[in-house]
N, C-alpha and C positions, 0 to 999 in steps of 0.2 A: 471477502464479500460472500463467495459462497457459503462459507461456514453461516457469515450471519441468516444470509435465507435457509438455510435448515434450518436454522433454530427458530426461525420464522415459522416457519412449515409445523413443525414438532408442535412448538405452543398452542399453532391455532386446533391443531387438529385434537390435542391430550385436551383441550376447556371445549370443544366441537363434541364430544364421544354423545352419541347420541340415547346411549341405553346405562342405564346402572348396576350392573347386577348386585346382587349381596355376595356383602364379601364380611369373612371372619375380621373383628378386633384386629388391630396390629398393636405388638408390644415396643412401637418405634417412637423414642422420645429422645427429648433433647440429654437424660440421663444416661443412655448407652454410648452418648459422645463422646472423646476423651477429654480430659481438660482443656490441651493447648488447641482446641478446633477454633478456629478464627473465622471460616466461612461456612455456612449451609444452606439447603434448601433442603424443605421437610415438604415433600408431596403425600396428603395423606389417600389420594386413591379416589378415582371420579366414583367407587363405589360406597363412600363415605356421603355420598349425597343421597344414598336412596332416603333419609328419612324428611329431607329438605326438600321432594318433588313437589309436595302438596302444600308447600307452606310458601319458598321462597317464588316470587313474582319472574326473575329472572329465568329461573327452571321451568317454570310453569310455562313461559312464552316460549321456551325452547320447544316442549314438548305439545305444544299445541299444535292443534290436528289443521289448523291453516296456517301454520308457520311451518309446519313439515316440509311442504316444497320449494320454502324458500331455500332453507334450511340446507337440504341436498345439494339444491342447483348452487347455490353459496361453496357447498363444500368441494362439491363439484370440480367448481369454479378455480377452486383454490388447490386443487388434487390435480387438476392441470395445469396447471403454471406449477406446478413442483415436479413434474414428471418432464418439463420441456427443461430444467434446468439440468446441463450435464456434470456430473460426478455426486448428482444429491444423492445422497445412500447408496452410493455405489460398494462402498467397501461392507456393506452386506447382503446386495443383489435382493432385497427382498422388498423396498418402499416403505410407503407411509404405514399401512395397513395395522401390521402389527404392531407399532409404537404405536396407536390408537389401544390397541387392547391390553398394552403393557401399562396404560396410564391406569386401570383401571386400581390397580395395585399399589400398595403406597412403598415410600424409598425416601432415602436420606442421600444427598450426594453434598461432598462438601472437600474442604483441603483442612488440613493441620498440621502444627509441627513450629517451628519457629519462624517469627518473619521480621525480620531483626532487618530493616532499609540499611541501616547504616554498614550493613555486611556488603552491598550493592556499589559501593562508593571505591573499593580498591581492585585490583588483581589477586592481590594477595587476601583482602578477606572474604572476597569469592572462590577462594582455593581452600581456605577455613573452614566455610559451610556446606563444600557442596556434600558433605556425606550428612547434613541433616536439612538436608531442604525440603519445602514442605511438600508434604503427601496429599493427593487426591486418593476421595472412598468414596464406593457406594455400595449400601445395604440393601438390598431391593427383597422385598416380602414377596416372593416364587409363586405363592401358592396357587395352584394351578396354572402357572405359568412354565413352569420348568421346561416341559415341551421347545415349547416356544423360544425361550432363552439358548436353549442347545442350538436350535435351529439357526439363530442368529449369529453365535458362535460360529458354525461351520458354514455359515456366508460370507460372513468376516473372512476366517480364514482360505475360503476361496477365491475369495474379490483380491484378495491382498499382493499387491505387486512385489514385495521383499518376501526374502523364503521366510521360512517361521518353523520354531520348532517348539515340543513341548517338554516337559519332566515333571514332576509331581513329585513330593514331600509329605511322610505322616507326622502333624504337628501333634503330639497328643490322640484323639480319634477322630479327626478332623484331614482329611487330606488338602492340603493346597497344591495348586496346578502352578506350576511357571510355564509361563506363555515368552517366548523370545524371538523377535521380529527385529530383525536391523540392530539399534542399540538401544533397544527399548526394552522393558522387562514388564510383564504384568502378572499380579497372583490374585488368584481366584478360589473362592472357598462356599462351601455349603454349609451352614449350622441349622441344622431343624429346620424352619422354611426361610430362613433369608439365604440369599445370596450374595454374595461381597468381592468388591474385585479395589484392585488398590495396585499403584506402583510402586510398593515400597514394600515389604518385606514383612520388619517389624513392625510395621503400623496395623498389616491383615493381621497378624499372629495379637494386636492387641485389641483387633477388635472380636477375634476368635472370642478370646476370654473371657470378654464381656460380655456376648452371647451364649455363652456358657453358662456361667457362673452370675446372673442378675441381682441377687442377695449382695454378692459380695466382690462388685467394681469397687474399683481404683476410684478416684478423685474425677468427677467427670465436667462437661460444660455447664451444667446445670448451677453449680457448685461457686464457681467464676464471677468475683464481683461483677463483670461486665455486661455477665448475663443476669444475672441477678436483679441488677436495673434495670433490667428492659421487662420486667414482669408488671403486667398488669397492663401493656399497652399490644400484646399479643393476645391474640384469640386461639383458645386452646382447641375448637374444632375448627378451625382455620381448612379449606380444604390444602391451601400452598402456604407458608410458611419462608424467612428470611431473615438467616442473623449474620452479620459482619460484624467482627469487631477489629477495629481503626485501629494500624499500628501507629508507633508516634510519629506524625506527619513531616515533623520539624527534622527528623533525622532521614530524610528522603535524599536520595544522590543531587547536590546541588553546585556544580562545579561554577563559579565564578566566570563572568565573559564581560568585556568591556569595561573595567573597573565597576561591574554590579554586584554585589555581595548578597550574592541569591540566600546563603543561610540566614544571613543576616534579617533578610525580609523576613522568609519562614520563621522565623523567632519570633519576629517582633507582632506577627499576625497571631502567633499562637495555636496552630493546627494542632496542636499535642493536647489541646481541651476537645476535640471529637473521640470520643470512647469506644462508641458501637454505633450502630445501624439497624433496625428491623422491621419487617413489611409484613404484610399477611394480607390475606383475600379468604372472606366468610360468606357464605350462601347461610347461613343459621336466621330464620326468622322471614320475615317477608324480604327485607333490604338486602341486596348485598352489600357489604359493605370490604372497605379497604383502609388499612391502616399503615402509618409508617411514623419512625419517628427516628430523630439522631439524636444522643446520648452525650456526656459528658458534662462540664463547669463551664456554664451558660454567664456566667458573673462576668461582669464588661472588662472590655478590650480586647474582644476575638470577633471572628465574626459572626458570630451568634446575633452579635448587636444587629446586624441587620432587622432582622426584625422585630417590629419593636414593640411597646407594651403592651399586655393583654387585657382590656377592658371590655364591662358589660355590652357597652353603644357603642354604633359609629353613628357620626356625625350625617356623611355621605349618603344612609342610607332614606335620607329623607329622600331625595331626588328619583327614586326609585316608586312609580306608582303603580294602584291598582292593575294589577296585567301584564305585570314587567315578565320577560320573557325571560331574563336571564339577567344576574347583576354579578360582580365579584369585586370584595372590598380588602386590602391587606393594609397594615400598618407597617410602616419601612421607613425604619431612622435610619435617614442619606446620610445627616453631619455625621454620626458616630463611626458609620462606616467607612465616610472619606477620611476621619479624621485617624482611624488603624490604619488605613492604607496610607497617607500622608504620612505619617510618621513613620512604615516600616519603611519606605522610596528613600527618606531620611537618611535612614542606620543605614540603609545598603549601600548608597550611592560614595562614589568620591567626592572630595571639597568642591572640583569646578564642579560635578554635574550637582552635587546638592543646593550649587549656587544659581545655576541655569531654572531648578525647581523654584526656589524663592521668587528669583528673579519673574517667573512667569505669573508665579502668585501678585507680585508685587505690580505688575500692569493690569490684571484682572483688576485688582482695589480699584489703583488711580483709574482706569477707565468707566469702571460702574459706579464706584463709591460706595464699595462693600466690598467685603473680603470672598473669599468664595466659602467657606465655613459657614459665615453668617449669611449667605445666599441660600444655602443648603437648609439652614436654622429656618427660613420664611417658610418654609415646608412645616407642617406641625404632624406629617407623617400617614394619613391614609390616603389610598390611590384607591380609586375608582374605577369601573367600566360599566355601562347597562346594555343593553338589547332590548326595544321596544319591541312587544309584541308583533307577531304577524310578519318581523326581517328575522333573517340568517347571515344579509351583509355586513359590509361595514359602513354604507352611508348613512346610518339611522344610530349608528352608535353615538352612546354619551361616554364622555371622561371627565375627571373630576378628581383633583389633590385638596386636601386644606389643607391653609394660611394662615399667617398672622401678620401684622403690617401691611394691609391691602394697597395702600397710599406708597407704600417701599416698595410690593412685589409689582404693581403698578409700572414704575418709575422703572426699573430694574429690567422689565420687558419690552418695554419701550427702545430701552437701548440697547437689550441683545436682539433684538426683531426689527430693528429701525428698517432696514431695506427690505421687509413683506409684510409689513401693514399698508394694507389700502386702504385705510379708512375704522373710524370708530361712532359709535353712536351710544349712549345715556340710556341705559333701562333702570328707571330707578333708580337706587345706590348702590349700582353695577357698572361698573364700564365693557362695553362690548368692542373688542379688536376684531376688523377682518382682515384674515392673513392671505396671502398671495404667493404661491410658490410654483413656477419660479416667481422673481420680482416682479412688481406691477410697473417697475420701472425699464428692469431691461429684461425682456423675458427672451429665454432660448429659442432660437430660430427652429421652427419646428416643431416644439414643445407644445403640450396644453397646460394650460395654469390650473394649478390645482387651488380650489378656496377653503379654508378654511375658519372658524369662529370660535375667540376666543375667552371668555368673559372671566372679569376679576369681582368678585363681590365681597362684602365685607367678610365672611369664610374661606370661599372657597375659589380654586380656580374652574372652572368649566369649559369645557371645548368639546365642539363636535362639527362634521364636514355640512349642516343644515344648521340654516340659520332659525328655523321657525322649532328644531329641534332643540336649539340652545336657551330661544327665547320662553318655550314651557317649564326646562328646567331652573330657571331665574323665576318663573312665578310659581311654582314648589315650593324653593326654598320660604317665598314671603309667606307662603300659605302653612307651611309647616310651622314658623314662628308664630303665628293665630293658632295654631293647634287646631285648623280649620281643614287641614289634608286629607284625604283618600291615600293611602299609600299601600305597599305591598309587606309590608312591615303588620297590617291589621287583617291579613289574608290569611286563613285559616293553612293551609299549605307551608306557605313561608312557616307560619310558626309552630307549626308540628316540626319542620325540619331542625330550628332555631332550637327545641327543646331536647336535639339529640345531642348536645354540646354543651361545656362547661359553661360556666354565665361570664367568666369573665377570656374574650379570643382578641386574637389580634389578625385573624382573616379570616372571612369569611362569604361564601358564594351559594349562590341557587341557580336552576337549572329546572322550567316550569316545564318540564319534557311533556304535559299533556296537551301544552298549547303549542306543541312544533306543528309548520305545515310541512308532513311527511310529502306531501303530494310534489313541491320544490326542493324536498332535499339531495334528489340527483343531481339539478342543476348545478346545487352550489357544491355540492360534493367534486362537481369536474369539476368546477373555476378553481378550487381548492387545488386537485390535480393538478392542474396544466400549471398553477402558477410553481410548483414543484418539480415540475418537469414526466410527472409519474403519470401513471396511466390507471383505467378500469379496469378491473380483473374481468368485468362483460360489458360486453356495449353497454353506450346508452341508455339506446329503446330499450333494451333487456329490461336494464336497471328500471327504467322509468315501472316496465308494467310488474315488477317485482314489488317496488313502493306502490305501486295502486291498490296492489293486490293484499296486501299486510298492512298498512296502512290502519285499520280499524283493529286491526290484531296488536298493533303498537299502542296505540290510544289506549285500549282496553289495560295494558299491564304496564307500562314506562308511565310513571304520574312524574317524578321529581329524581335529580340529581341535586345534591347539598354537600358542602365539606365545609370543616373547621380548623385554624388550625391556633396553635398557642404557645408561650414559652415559659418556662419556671428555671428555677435554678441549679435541673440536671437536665436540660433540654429544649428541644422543639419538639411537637408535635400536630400529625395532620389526620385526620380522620371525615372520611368520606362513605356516604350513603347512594346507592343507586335502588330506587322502589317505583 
C-alpha cells in the first residue's frame, strides 16, 4: 500500500510541475529499445510542453493567474498528506521536491528480456530461467540534472538499512558502477547525457551500444510485429507514452482445483489473441487528448466479442435532449460473450459438474420459456445512461438497452421481477413497470423501499428512479420517430466532438463540462467520498470557497469531455478528448 501512494504522490506531482523550462530535443525513441522490450513507459519531459502553453486549454487553466492559488493550495494539500505518510521517500531522505524537477526531463523506464509464463508453472523450469529473467531499465536524459541524480544516489545510499558496497568496471570508455546492497545488484552507467541503471548486467552493456553507436543498432522494438501494429494509434508528441506487449495468456500457471480444468478454460476463451497494449496522453492542439487501444485477432470467439459492432448511429441517442448534461452509449454483444464463456465452463468442467451446468440451464428454460442465450439475444446490444442537465446525482439519471421482441422481453420480466412490481400503467405502446425494492409485499423490517420505473417500448428498455423522468423519455422516442425532436445530437458541441471520430463506433459518450454546477461539485464530491470510505484532502468549507473562487475560471477553459471507441479486425480502440 505504501508503495502505491508514492506512486500516487510521484504522478500527481511530475503532471503538477508548475514551470516548463526549455529543455534540448531528446534522442529517446522507441528505436534504441532492444527487440525483446515487452514493457515501457516513454516520458517525454514536462519541458516538451513549452510549445503547448499557448495553444492547449488544459495548460492554459493551469497557468492561469486565478487558478494559481488554487493550484498551490491543491498542491499544498497533496504535499501534506505525503509527508504525513511514514517511509515515503525515505530510502533517499530528500521528498517530493526533486522528483518534481527530475520530470522535467524525459526517460524511458521499462523491463525486457524473455517472459515465457509457462516457465512459471514448475520448479524445475523456474531453475531454467532464472539466469535470463527479465531486466528492468532506465534511460533518463541528465542534462542538467546530473547534480541532482548524484544527490539522490548518496541519500539512497544513506537512508539504506543493508550495508552496500560499490565496484565499477570499464566497458569499452564507458565505466559502469556495481552497486551491491543485500542480494541485490545494480549497474549504472553514463553515455553522453543519458543516464542508465539496470539490474542485469548484460542488458546495461546492450544498451551502452546502443547509445553509442545509433547508425548501427541491433534489431530494436521498433522493428517488432507487435509494435509495429500499434502504429498509427500512438501520438508521436505524446507528452507520456505506453507499450505492453501480452505474453501468451493461455500459457499462464493454471494448476487445476476441484475437477476444474483451468487450462482448459484459458484455451477455450483464447487470451493468446491479445498482442500488445498502448496508451498515450497528448497536450498538442487545444484538447488534450488520451488514447489507448488493445491489439491482436479480434475475429470471433475471444473476448474481443464483447464489444460489439461499430456502426455510424445509435439508436439510444435519441433520448438524449437539447442540454443533456452528460450521455454514454456502448454496444456489448451479452449472447456472444455468454456463449465463450458457456462453452469454455464446458471443456473445463468434469461430467457431473458439466451436468449440474446444463441442468441449471435446463430450469432457467422450463421456468421462463426461453433459453438463457435467447434471453440474452432480446438485447440487440446498446446500453445507455444520461444526466439531465442541472444533476450530478443519481436520481435524475436515465437508462436505456434496445430490444427486439418487446411482447417476449415483456413476458420474460414479468417473471424474473414477479415479487417487486407494484404496479404497471399503459403510456402509449409502452408498458411502464413500477418496481419496489425491497418487496411491496414483504418489505424488510427497518428498510426503506426503494422505487423504481421501468418501461418496455417497442425498442427499447427504459428505466430510471423518477417517474416523470421516465415518462419524458417515452415521449422523445414518439417525437423522434415524427422527426419532430430537439435533441442533443443537433447541438453544435455534441457535433464538433462526434466529428473527432471515425463514422462508424461502437461507444460512445459526452461530457457538456460547460454546463457543470461547479458551485455543487463539493457536495457531491464528498457523497462520493464517504460512500468510499475516503476522505477530503481539505475540508469542506476549504473546498467549497476554493470552487467559488475558480468556478468562472473553469467555465472559461473545460467546454467538453468526448470519447470514442471502436473494433476492427486487429483490435479495440478508445480515444478521448478533454477541451
Amino acid at each position: 500500500m505504501n508503495q502505491v501512494r508514492r506512486s500516487f504522490y510521484v504522478l500527481w506531482l511530475l503532471v503538477a510541475t508548475p514551470a516548463f523550462p526549455q529543455q534540448a530535443p531528446s534522442a529517446l525513441a522507441p528505436s534504441l529499445l532492444p527487440s525483446d522490450t515487452f514493457f515501457y513507459v516513454h516520458w517525454r519531459g514536462t519541458s516538451s510542453l513549452q510549445s503547448a502553453q499557448s495553444t492547449n486549454l488544459l495548460l492554459r487553466l493551469w497557468a492561469d493567474p486565478e487558478f494559481v492559488p488554487f493550484r498551490q493550495a491543491l498542491i499544498e494539500a497533496f504535499s501534506t498528506g505525503a509527508k504525513k505518510q511514514k517511509q515515503l521517500f525515505s530510502a533517499t531522505r530528500v521528498g517530493l521536491e526533486p522528483f518534481v524537477s527530475l520530470a522535467e526531463n524525459p526517460f524511458f523506464l521499462g523491463f525486457a528480456g524473455p517472459l515465457d509464463l509457462s516457465a512459471m508453472s514448475s520448479t524445475q523450469a523456474k531453475e531454467s530461467q532464472q539466469r535470463q529473467e527479465p531486466a528492468f531499465f532506465l534511460v533518463y536524459d541528465d542534462t542538467g540534472k546530473s547534480e541532482l541524480i548524484a544527490k539522490l544516489q548518496k541519500g539512497s545510499a544513506e537512508a539504506s538499512q543493508e550495508s552496500r558496497s560499490s565496484t565499477g568496471y570499464a566497458f569499452g570508455s564507458t565505466t559502469v558502477e556495481i552497486t551491491t546492497s543485500g542480494k541485490e545488484k545494480s549497474y549504472t552507467a553514463k553515455v553522453g547525457s543519458y543516464w542508465i541503471r539496470s539490474n542485469q548486467q548484460q542488458r546495461i552493456e546492450e544498451l551502452i551500444r546502443r547509445l553509442r553507436s545509433p547508425a548501427g543498432r541491433a534489431p530494436s522494438l521498433a522493428d517488432t510485429a507487435e509494435y509495429r501494429s500499434t502504429q498509427g494509434q500512438i501520438d508521436d508528441g505524446a507528452l507520456v507514452q505506453l507499450f505492453f506487449r501480452v505474453p501468451d495468456l493461455s500459457k499462464l500457471p493454471a494448476p487445476s482445483k476441484g475437477g476444474f480444468d483451468t487450462r482448459a478454460f484459458l484455451n477455450a476463451v483464447h487470451l493468446e489473441k491479445l498482442h500488445a497494449i498502448t496508451a498515450s496522453v497528448s497536450f498538442a492542439g487545444a484538447a488534450t487528448r488520451l488514447r489507448m487501444a488493445a491489439f491482436g485477432d479480434a475475429s470471433p470467439g475471444s473476448l474481443f466479442d464483447l464489444l460489439g459492432e461499430s456502426r455510424p448511429t445509435f439508436e439510444t441517442l435519441a433520448l438524449a435532449p437539447a442540454g443533456t448534461l452528460s450521455f454514454s452509449v456502448t454496444r456489448v454483444n451479452l449472447r456472444a460473450l455468454y456463449e465463450i464463456v458457456r462453452g469454455a465452463l464446458a471443456s473445463s468442467l468434469l461430467p457431473d459438474q458439466r451436468g449440474a451446468l446444463e441442468m441449471g440451464e435446463a430450469m432457467w428454460a422450463n421456468q421462463l420459456g426461453i433459453s438463457v442465450a435467447d434471453a440474452l439475444g432480446l438485447l440487440r446490444g446498446e446500453f445507455f445512461s444520461l444526466t439531465p442537465i442541472g444533476s450530478l446525482g443519481p436520481g435524475s439519471r436515465l437508462y436505456a438497452a434496445t430490444i427486439q421482441k418487446p411482447t417476449e422481453v415483456l413476458r420474460v420480466l414479468r417473471q424474473i421481477l414477479a415479487r417487486e412490481i407494484a404496479g404497471q400503467e399503459q403510456a402509449g405502446d409502452s408498458i411502464i413497470l413500477k418496481l419496489s425494492n425491497p418487496s411491496h409485499s414483504s418489505p424488510a423490517r427497518g428498510s426503506e423501499r426503494q422505487v423504481y420505473y421501468l418501461a418496455v417500448t417497442p425498442q427499447m428498455l427504459v428505466a430510471a428512479p423518477q417517474i416523470e423522468t421516465l415518462r419524458e423519455a417515452i415521449g422523445r422516442l414518439g417525437q423522434a420517430q415524427g422527426g419532430t425532436s430537439t435533441s442533443l445530437a443537433g447541438e453544435t458541441g455534441f457535433q464538433r466532438a462526434r466529428a473527432r471520430f471515425p463514422e462508424n463506433l461502437g461507444g460512445l459518450s459526452y461530457f457538456d463540462l460547460s454546463r457543470i454546477p461547479w458551485e455543487n461539485f463539493a457536495e457531491v464530491f464528498e457523497t462520493a467520498l464517504k460512500r468510499t470510505g475516503q476522505t477530503f484532502p481539505v475540508s469542506l468549507d476549504t473546498a467549497r470557497d476554493w470552487i467559488k473562487t475558480i468556478s468562472p475560471v473553469l467555465h472559461h477553459y473545460l467546454h467538453a469531455w468526448s470519447s470514442g471507441s471502436w473494433k476492427d479486425a486487429h483490435g479495440l480502440y478508445f480515444d478521448a478528448y478533454l477541451e
